[in-house]
N, C-alpha and C positions, 0 to 999 in steps of 0.2 A: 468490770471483769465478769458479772455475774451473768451482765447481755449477753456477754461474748459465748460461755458459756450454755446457756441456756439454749442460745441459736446457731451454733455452730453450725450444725447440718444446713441448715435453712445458711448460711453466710456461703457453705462450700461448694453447694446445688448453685447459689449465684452464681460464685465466681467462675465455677465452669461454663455454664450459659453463655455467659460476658467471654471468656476466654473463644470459645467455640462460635460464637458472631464474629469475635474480632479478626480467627482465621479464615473464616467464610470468604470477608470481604476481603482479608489482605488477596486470598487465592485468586477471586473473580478481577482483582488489578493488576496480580504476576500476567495472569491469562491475558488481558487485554493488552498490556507491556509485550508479551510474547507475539501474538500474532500482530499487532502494528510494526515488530521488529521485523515479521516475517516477511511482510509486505516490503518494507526499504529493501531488503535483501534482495526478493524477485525483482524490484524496480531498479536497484543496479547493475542485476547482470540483465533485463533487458536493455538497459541501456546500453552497455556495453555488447552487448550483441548487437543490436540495430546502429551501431555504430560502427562493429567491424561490416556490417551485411551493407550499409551506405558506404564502405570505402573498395572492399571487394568486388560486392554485387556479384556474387558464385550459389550455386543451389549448395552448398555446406554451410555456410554463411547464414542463409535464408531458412533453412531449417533450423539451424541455430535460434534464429530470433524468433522462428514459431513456434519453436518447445518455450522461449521464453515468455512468447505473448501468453501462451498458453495459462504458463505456471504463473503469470502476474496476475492474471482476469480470474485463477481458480483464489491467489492470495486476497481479491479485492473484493469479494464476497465476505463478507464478514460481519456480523454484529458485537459492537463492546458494549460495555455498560454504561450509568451513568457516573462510575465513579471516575472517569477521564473527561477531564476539562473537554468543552465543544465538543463531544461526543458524536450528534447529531452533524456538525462542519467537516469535522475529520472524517465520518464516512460516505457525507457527498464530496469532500475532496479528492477520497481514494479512488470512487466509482469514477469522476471525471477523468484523474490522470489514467485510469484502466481504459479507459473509452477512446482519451485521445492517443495514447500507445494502440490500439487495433487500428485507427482511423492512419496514424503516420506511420502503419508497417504497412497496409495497404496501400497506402499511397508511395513508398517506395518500392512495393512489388509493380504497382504501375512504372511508374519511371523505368525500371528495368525492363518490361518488357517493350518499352518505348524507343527505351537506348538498342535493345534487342531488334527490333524493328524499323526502325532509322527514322522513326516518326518525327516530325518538324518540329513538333508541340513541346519540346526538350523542357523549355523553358518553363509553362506553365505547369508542367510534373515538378521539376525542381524547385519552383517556388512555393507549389503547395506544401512538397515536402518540408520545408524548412519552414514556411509557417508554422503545422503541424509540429515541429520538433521546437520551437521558443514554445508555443502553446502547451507543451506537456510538461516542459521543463522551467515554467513559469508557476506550472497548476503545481509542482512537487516543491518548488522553493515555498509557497504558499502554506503546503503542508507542515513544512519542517518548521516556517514561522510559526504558522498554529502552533505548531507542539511544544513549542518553545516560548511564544508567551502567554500563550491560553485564551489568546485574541479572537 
């Protein structure tokens, strides 16, 4: 009792040190929780978008999906820390699904103008497209795996 005493100051100085670390880090993994969420968000409504713009194929449609390429490629910029398992995996996985969502919105703006043009080549737009579209929606199941077993 007489330590306790003696050192109180010196005990209470600690425990706020230790308290004001511990909210440091909790804050810098709400943060990176936060924007990884923000990221899924943009990458569902580009999906959704580039999926009404591939059934439509209308310039409202297609602006549609370039406000959302847009807003995914601004969401996939991002650094977290290392206090989230594969850290380093999960932000080459975000870059790639950003990459391959620009590569299969331009390749469906091709197709359109092809269909717009009566171009022969129908075929090989269409299959690039859908290659591109298993290719991105491949690279995002990957992701949600990562995040989910820390693999």
């Amino acid at each position: 009792m007489e330590i306790i005493k003696r050192y109180r100051s010196f005990l209470i100085v600690v425990l706020i040190v230790i308290t004001g670390i511990f909210f440091f880090f909790y804050q810098l993994y709400q943060k990176d929780i936060k924007v990884l969420a923000d990221f899924v968000v943009s990458y569902k409504k580009f999906d959704k978008a580039i999926t009404d713009f591939s059934v439509s194929l209308t310039d409202s449609s297609e602006n549609k999906a370039e406000d959302a390429i847009r807003e995914l490629d601004t969401k996939s910029t991002f650094r977290i820390s290392s206090l989230i398992k594969n850290e380093k995996k999960v932000m080459v996985q975000v870059r790639e699904i950003s990459n391959l969502s620009k590569r299969e919105f331009d390749s469906l703006k091709s197709y359109r103008e092809a269909v717009q043009n009566k171009n022969a080549d129908l075929e090989r737009f269409a299959k690039e497209y859908a290659d591109l579209t298993v290719k991105r929606r491949s690279a995002y199941f990957g992701l949600v795996v990562l995040g989910r077993t820390g693999e």
